[in-house]
C-alpha positions in Angstrom: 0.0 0.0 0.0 1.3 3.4 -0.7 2.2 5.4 2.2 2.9 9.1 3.4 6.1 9.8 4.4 5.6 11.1 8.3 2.7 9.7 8.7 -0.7 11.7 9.4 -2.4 13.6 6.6 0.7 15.7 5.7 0.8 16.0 1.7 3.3 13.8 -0.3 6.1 16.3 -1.2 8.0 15.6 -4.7 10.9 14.9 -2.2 8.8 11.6 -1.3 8.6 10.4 -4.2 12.5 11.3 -5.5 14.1 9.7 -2.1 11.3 6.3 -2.7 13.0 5.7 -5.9 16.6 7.1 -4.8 16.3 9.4 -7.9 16.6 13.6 -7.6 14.4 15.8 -6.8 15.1 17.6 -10.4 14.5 14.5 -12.0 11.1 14.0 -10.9 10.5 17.5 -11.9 11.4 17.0 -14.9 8.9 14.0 -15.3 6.1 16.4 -14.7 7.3 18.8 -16.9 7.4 16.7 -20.0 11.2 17.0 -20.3 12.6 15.2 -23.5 16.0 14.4 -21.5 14.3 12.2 -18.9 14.5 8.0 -20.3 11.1 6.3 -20.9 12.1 3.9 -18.1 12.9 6.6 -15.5 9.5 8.1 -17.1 7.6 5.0 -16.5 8.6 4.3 -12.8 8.7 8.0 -11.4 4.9 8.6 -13.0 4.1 5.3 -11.3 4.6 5.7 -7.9 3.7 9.7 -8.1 -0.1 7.7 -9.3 0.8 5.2 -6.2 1.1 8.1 -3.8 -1.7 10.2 -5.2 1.1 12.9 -5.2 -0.3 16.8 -6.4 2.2 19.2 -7.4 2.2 22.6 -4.9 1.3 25.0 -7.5 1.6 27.4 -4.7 5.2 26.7 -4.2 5.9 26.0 -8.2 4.8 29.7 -8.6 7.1 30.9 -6.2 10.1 29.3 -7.7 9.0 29.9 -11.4 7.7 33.3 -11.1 4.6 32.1 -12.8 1.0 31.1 -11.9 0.4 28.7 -15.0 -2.6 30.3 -15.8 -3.9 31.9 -19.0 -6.7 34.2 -18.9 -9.1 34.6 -22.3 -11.6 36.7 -22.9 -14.4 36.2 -25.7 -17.2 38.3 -26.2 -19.9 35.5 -26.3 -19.0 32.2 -24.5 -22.8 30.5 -26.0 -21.8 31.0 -29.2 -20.0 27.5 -30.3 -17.6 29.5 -32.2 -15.7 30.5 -28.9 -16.7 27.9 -26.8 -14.4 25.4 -29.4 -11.8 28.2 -30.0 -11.7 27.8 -25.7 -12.0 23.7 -25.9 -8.6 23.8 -28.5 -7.0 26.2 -26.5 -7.0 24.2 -23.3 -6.2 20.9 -24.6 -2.9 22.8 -26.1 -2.1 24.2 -22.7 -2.8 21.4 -20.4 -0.1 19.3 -21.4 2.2 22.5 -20.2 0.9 22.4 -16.9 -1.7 25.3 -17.8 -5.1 26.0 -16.9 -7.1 28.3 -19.0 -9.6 31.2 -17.3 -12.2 32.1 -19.3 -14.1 35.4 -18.8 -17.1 36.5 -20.8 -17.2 40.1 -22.0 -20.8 39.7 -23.9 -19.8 42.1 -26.5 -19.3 44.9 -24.3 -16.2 47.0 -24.1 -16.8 48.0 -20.4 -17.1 44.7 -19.1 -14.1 43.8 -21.7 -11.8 46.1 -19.8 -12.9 45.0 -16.1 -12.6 41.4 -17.2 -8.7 42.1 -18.3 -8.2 44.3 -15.3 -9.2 41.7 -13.0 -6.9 39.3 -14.7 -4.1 41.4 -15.0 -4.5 41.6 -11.0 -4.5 38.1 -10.5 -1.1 38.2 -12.5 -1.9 35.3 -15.1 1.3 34.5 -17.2 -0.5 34.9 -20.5 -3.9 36.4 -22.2 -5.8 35.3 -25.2 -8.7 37.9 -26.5 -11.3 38.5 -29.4 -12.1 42.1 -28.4 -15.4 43.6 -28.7 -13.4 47.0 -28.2 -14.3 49.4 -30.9 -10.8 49.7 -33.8 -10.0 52.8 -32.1 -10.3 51.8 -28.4 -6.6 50.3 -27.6 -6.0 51.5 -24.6 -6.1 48.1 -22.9 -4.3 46.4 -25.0 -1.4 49.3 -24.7 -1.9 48.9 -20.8 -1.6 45.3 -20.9 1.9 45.8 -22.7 3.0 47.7 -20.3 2.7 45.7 -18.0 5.0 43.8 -19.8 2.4 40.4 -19.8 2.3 38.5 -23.1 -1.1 38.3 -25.2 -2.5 37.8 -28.4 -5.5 38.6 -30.2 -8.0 36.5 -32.4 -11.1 36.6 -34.8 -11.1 40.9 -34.4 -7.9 42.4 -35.6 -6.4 45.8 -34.9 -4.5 46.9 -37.7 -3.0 49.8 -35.8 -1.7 47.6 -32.7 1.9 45.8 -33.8 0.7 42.6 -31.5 0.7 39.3 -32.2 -2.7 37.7 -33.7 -4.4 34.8 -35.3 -7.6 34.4 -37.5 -9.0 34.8 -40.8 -9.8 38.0 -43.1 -13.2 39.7 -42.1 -12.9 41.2 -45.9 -12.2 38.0 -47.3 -15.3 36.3 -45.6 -17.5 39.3 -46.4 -16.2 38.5 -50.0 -16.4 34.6 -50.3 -20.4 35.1 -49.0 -21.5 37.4 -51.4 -19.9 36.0 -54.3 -21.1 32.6 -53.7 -24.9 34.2 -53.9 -23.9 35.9 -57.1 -22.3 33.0 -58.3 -25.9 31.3 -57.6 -27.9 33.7 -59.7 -28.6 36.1 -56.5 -29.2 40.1 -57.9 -30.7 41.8 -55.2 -28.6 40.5 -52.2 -29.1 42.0 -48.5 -26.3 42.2 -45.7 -27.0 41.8 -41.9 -24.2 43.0 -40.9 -22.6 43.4 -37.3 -22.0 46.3 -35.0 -18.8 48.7 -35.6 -16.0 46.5 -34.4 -13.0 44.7 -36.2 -15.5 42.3 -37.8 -18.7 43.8 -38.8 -17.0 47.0 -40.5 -14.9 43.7 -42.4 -17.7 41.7 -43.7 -19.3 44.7 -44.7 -16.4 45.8 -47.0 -16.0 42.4 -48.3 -19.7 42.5 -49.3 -19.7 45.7 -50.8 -16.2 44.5 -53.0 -18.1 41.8 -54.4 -21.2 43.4 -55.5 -19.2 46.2 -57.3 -16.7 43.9 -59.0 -19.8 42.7 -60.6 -21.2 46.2 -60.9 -24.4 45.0 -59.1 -25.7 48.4 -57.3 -27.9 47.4 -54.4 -29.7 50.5 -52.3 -28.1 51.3 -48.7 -31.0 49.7 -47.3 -30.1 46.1 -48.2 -27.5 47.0 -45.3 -29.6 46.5 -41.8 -27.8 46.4 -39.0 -28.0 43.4 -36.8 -26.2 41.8 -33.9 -24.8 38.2 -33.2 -27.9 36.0 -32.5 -30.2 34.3 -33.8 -33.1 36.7 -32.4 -31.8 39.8 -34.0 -31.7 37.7 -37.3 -35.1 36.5 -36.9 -36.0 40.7 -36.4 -34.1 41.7 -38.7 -35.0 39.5 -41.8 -38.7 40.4 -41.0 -37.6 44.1 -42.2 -35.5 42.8 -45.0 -38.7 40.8 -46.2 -40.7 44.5 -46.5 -37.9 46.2 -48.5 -38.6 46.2 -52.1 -38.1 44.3 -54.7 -37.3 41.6 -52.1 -33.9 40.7 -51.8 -33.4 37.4 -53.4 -30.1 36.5 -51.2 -28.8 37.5 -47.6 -25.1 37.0 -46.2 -25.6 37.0 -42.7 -23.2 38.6 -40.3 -22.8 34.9 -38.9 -24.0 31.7 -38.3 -26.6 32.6 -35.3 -27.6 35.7 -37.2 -28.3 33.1 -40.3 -30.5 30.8 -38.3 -32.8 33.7 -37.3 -33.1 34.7 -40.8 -34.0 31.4 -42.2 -37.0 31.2 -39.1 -38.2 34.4 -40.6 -38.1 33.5 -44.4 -39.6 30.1 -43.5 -42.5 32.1 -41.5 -43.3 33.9 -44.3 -44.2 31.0 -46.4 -41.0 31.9 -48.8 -38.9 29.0 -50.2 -35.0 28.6 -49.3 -33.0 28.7 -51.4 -35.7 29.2 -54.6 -36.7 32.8 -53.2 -34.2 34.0 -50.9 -30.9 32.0 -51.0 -28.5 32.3 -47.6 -25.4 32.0 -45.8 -23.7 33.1 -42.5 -19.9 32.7 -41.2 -18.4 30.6 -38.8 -19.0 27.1 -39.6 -20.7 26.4 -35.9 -21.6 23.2 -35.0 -25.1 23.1 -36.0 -25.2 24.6 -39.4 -26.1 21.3 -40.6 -28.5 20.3 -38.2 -31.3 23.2 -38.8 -34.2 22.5 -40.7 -32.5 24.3 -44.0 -28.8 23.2 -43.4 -26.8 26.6 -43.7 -24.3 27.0 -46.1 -21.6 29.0 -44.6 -18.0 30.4 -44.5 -15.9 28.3 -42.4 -13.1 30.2 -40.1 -11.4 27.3 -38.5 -12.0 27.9 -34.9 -10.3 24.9 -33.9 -7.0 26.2 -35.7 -7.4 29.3 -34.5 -7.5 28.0 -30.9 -4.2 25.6 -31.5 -2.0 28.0 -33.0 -3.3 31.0 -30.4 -2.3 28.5 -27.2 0.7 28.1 -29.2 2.3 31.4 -30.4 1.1 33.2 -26.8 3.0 30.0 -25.2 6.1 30.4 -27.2 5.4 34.2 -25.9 5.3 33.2 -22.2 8.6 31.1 -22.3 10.9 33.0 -24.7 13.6 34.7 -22.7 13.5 37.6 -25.5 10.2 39.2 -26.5 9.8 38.0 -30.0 8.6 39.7 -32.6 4.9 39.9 -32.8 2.8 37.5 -35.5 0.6 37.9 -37.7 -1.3 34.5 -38.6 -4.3 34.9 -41.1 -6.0 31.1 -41.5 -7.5 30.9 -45.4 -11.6 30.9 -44.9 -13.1 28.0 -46.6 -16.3 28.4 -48.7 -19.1 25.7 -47.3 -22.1 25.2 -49.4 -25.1 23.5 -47.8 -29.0 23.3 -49.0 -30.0 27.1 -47.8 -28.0 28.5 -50.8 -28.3 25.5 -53.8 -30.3 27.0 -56.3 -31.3 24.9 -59.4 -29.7 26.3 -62.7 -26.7 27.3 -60.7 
């Protein structure tokens, strides 16, 4: 039976387990750690009696020694929407085998709470930060305060052009773009745009939409444009206008996925056929564009990726001795065509 050295309920220290198998304390450390210099049989014993003596690392006393807390604070605007809540999934299973936990705060869209949520973390003194921003492109005064205090980040999905940071995602323009000239594509003249509200990715997809219409020379009234949001419920409110204006719009490109949904309820509701009378298609590739009732074609944006190489580049960040230059990573969107937008003829 495994036993506790001094007896009682005192915790198993890592120097318990080093002097049981007459190894160091460094090289136990180093089993924890993942080191590559560490033999698989010295791997295999050492993990086997830590399991044996239900030993937990003292994160407490790691941090002291290390100077770091091992945990990595993101923020996303919208933690329901599956888009983030896989970009988080990726982002932990990257980090865990580190030794990191990941802290996830919820801004829901709003600046304010955006700033408080980073403030709070930067008081808690995590060793790294991961954010999609729902700051407006001016606002970057947190970002600039979060560099000063010297603490590694990077930025997904909403990009700043004027911040020299690190970042990974995918072209709002080029999304914008690949939507509305997959409608066109399909035979779609009078084609709408729910766009979203004036940060980093609504002004994109807007001037991605716009592109495309005039490379085709296909002049469509402002009020096609309608603002919307990022759920289905302002999709659903915002179609229903969008079915008033005339002539009807024959195709929508949705601000995303969520927004998309609503607008298909609200065609639907009106007894109109998808894709014969209005054809559509959102962004972001969620996890139940297949599943509605119309299965949603849609630009994909590779949250998973996005995740995987965030938790890596802000890792390389957090152990680099240097401060590296910052990266740029944009992901190529990928165009994915399902029944709300395959027209016969086309």
């Amino acid at each position: 039976m495994a036993r506790r050295r001094g007896g009682g309920n005192r915790p198993v220290r890592m120097k318990d387990v080093a002097k049981d198998l007459n190894v160091s304390v460094v090289t136990v450390s180093k089993v924890l750690r993942k080191h590559p210099d560490i033999s698989p049989a010295t791997r295999k014993r050492v993990l086997k009696r830590i399991k044996e003596l239900d030993y937990q690392p003292n994160w407490i006393a790691r941090s002291l020694v290390t100077r770091r807390t091992y945990i990595i604070g993101l923020v996303v605007p919208d933690l329901m929407h599956s888009f983030f809540a896989e970009i988080a999934k990726a982002i932990a299973q990257k980090v865990r085998p580190k030794g990191y936990i990941v802290v996830i705060a919820n801004s829901d869209e709003d600046p304010k709470s955006e700033r408080q949520e980073i403030e709070l973390l930067l008081a808690r003194r995590v060793d790294g930060m991961i954010v999609a921003s729902a700051q407006p492109p001016g606002q970057t005064g947190i970002f600039k305060r979060i560099r000063g205090r010297e603490m590694p980040f990077v930025l997904i999905d909403r990009l700043f052009p004027t911040l020299d940071v690190s970042y990974v995602g995918v072209s709002d323009e080029a999304i914008g773009e690949m939507a509305t000239e997959h409608l066109i594509e399909r035979g779609c003249q009078w084609i709408a745009h729910i766009r979203g509200h004036q940060i980093t990715t609504g002004i994109g997809r807007l001037k991605g939409y716009r592109s495309a219409l005039e490379r085709h020379a296909l002049k469509v009234p402002d009020r096609y444009v309608v603002k919307g949001g990022y759920g289905d419920t302002t999709g659903y409110d915002t179609m229903k206008k969008l079915l008033r204006v005339k002539p009807r719009p024959d195709g929508v490109v949705c601000y995303n996925d969520p927004v998309a949904a609503g607008a298909i309820k609200a065609i639907v509701e009106a007894g109109l056929d998808i894709p014969s009378d209005i054809a559509v298609i959102g962004a972001g590739n969620v996890r139940y564009s297949d599943l509605l009732r119309i299965p949603l074609s849609t630009v994909d944006q590779s949250s998973g990726l996005i995740g995987e190489q965030s938790a890596e580049l802000l890792l390389e960040l957090i152990e680099s001795k240097r401060r590296p230059c910052p990266q740029k990573i944009l992901l190529s969107p990928k165009l994915i065509v399902r029944d709300s937008s395959k027209r016969d003829g086309f």
